[in-house]
N, C-alpha and C positions, 0 to 999 in steps of 0.2 A: 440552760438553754443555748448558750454561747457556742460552751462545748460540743453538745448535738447539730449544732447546725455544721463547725467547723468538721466534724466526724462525716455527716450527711454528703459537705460538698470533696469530704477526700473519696468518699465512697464511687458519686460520680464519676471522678476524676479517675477512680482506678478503672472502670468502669468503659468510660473511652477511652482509654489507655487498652484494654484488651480488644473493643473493635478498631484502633488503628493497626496496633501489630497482628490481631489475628485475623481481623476481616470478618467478623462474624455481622453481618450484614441481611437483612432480610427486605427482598426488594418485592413492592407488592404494582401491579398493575393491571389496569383496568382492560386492556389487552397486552399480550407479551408473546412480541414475535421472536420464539425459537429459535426460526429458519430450519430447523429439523424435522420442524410438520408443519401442522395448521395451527396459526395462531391460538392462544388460550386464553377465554374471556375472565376475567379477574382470577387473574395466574398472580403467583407465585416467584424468586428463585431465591434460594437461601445461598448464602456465601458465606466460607470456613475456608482458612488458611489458605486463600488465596485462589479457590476455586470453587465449584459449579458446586455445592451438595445437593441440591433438590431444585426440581422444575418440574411446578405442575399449577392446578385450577386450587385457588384457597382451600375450599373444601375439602380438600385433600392432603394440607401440609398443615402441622401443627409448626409455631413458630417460635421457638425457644425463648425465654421471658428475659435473658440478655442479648438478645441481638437486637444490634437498631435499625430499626424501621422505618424505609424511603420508601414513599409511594409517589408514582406519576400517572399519568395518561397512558402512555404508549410506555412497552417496554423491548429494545431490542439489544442483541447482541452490539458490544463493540463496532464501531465502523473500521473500514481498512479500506487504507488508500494505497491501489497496487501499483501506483510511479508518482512522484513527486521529486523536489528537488530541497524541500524545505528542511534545516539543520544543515545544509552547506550555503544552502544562500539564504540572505537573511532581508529581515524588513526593510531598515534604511536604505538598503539598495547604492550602497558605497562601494568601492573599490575594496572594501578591509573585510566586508560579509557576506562578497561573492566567492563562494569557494567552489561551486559546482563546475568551471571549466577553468583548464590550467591551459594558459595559449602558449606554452616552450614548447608543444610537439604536435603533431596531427596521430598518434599511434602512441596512446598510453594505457594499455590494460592494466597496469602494477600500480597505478594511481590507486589509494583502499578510501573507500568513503570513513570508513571509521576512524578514519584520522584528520578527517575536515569536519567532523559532523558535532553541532554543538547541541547538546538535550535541550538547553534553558533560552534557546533561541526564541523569542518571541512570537513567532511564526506555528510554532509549536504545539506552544500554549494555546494561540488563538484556534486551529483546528480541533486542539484537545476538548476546550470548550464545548463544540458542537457534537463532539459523540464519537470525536476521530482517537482509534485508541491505539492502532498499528499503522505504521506506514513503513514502504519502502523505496528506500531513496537515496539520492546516490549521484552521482556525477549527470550533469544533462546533454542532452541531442546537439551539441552544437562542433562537432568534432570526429572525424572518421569513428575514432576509436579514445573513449575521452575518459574512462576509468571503474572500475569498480562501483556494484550499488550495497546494499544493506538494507536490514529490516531490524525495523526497532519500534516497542513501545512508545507512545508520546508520552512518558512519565519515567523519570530519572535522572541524579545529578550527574548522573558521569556518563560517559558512553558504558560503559560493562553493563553499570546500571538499565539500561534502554536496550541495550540490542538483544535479538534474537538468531538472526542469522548473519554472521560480518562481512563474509562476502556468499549477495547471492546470486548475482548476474554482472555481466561485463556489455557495458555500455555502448554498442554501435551507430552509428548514423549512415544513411544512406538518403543519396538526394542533393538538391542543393544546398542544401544546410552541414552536410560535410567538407564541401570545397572549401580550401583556404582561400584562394582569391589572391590579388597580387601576383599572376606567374608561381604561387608557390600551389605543391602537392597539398594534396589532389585539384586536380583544374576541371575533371570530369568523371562520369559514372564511371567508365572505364578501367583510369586508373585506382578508382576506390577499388573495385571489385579485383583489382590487379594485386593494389598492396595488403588486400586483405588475403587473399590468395598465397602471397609470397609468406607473410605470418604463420600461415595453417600450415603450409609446408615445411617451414622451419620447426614449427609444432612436431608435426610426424617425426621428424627425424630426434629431435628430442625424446619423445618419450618413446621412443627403442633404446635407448642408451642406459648401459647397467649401473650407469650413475646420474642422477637427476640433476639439472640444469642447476647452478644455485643464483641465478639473476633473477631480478625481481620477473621482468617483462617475459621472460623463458615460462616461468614458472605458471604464469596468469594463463597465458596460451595454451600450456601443456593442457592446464584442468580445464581447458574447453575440448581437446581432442579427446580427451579420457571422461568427458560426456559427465565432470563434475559439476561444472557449471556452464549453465547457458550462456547464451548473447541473447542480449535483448536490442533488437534490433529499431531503430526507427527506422519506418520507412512509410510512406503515404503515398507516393503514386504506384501504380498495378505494377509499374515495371521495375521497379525499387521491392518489390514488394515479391516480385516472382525470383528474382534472380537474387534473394536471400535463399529462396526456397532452392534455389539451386545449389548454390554453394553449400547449404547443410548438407545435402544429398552429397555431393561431392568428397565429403569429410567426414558426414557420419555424426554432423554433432547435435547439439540440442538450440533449438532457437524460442524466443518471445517474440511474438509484433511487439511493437508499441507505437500509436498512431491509427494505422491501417486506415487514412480518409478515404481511400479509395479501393476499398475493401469491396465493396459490390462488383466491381469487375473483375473480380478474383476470387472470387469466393469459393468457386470450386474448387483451384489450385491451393488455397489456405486450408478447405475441410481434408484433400487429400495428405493434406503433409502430418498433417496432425498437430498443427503447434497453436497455442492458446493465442490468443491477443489481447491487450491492458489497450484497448481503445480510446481515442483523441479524448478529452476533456468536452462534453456535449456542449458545449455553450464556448471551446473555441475559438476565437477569431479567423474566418477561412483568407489564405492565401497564401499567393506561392503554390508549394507542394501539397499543401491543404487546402487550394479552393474551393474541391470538391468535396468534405469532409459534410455532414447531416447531421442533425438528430435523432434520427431513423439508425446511424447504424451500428450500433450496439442492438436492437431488435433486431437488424436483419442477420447480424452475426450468431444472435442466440436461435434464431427460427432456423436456422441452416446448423444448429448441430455444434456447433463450435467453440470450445471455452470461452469464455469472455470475465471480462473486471474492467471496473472505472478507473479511471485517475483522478487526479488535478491538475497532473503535470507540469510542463516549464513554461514560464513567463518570463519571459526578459526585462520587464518592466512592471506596469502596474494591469491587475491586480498581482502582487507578490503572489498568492498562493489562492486558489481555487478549492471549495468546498465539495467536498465529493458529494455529501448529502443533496447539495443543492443539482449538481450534475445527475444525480439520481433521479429526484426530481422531474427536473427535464425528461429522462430517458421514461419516465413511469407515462408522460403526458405524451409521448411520442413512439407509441409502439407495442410498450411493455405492460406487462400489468405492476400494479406497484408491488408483488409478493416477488415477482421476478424482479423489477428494478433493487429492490433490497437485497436482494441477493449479489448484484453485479459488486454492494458494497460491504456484503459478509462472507457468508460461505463460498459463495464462487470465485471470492476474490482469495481465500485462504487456501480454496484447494488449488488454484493457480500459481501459487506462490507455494504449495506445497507442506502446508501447515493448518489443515482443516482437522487433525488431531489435536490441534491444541486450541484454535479460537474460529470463529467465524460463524458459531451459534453456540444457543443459550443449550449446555448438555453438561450429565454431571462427569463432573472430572476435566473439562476443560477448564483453562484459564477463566477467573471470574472477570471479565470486562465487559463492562454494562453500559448500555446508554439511555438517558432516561428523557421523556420530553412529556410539554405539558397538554401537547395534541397531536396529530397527524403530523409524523414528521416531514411530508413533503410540501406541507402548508407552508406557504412562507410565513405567517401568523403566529404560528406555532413556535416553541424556544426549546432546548435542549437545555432541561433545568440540572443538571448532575451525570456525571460522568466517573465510574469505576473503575480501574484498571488493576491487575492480581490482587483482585478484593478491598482492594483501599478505593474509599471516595477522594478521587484527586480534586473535583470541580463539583464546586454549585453553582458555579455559575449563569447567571440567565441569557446565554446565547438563541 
């Protein structure tokens, strides 16, 4: 009997040893939003080797007799938080786990987040929890020009391990939030839009040269004129906000808002240019340059036609890091319906960042990252009981 039982429990044991390495995972739900369609009432989605096999209504999926089997309430794709700052700055909030702004310069493109960015950050984890399975993050708004962002998994020990794209935008700020202050550069809108000006044009003259720049800051620059990568711009008053749009036109290059509080007085000039915007964190604190920022305006950005994504954004202080779920939330109770609020934190936040081929709904052949909760995720009631990421259960935790 000894024996059988010791046999029994290696049997187990081989057993989840093949759903951690191969993911065969079979996730059942009582609803399970896609984001590809119309929700599907006790759905379905299997997961194999780290992706999407099947997504459908039970009655329709047979479910192989070794996969292991989560069930929740609600089931939706991954969450993505398309700006945060979270992996450079960190919870304690000390000098030694602020890495998102480096104050030696006002004009750092060649700053790379993937080299300040820690996976096992605290901060991390704790969104991971709630269903946050990608973000991208990166240097924060408090500096003309303050560095490189990144998109990464929130699961892995290393940076390689986590990232998806290393560098995906270059960090601008515009506003008062870019003046150094003290007599030093920039002291006004002006010369922001001066020294960014002088940049781009050194830009040009670079990339005509039949040999490429080898300095870091040369090089950052170049791949914004050759429309490799964008700027993601903060800006929040209309006039901050127009005279981005000018300068792309000027140069030809590719821009992101980020912000946009006073997006309603410009709305027009934002749907004409064509560029998305990763709008203020709904719930905010307004002032300054963000007085006038709403709850409304992630709706009024979606009703006028215009990409749009949530954040959580930068916090200087407490709360360290902001839940995009919860920011969703808000936006579903202010404008949006909740299938469109979900979206601002799946699919429209993948196709904004440019990666709705790989995650941002429940479809096969995408990355399996799953979020699972035990009611209405916009309840606050409600907990986000287990969390998937390329087919591993990282968390069960009851957030």
């Amino acid at each position: 009997m000894r024996k059988l039982i010791l046999i029994a429990l290696a049997l187990v044991i081989f057993n989840l040893s093949i759903v951690t390495v191969f993911g065969q995972i079979a996730v059942k739900g009582e609803t399970v939003w896609t984001m590809s369609g119309e929700p599907i009432t006790n759905g379905v989605v299997l997961v194999k080797d780290g992706k999407i096999e099947a997504v459908g209504p039970a009655s329709s999926i047979t479910i192989p007799s070794n996969y292991r089997v989560l069930s929740a309430k609600v089931v939706t794709p991954g969450l993505i938080d398309a700006h945060t700052v979270i992996g450079l700055n960190g919870a304690p909030n000390q000098v030694h786990d602020q890495m998102a702004l480096d104050g030696g310069g006002t004009v750092q493109p060649e700053l790379r987040a993937t080299d300040a960015y820690n996976p096992e950050e605290i901060l991390v984890t704790w969104v991971r929890e709630f269903g946050v399975t990608t973000i991208h993050t990166g240097h924060q708004p408090s500096a003309l020009v303050s560095g490189q962002t990144m998109i990464a998994k929130t699961w892995g020990k290393t940076v390689e391990d986590a990232t998806i794209v290393p560098t995906a935008m270059i960090m601008v700020t515009l506003g008062n939030a870019a003046n150094a202050g003290a007599g030093r550069s920039p002291g006004t809108r002006g010369k922001q839009m001066a020294m960014l000006r002088a940049e781009l044009i050194k830009a040009q003259d670079n990339a005509k040269k039949a040999e490429a720049p080898r300095d870091l800051r040369s090089l950052a620059w170049v791949s914004v004129i050759k429309r490799e990568v964008p700027l993601l711009v903060n800006a929040n008053r209309a006039q901050d906000i127009v005279s981005a749009i000018r300068l792309a036109a000027e140069f030809n290059i590719k821009l992101v808002f980020d912000g946009a509080a006073e997006a309603q007085l410009v709305m027009d000039d934002i749907k004409k240019s064509g560029f998305p915007v990763i709008v203020h964190p709904t719930m905010a604190r307004p002032g300054g340059d963000t007085e006038s920022l709403s709850f409304e305006t992630a709706a009024k950005l979606k009703a006028a036609g215009i990409p749009v994504a949530l954040q959580s954004g930068y916090e200087g202080y407490v709360p360290k890091t902001r839940v995009v779920l919860y920011e969703a939330a808000m936006v579903a109770a202010n404008g949006l319906s909740k299938r469109d609020a979900m979206a601002l934190i799946t699919i429209d936040a993948a196709k904004l960042l440019g990666l709705e081929k790989r995650i941002g709904s429940l479809e096969v052949g995408k990355d399996a990252d799953i979020a699972m909760y035990d009611g209405d995720p916009f309840e606050w009631t409600s907990h986000c009981i287990g969390t998937i990421i390329n087919g591993k259960l990282v968390s069960e935790a009851k957030r």
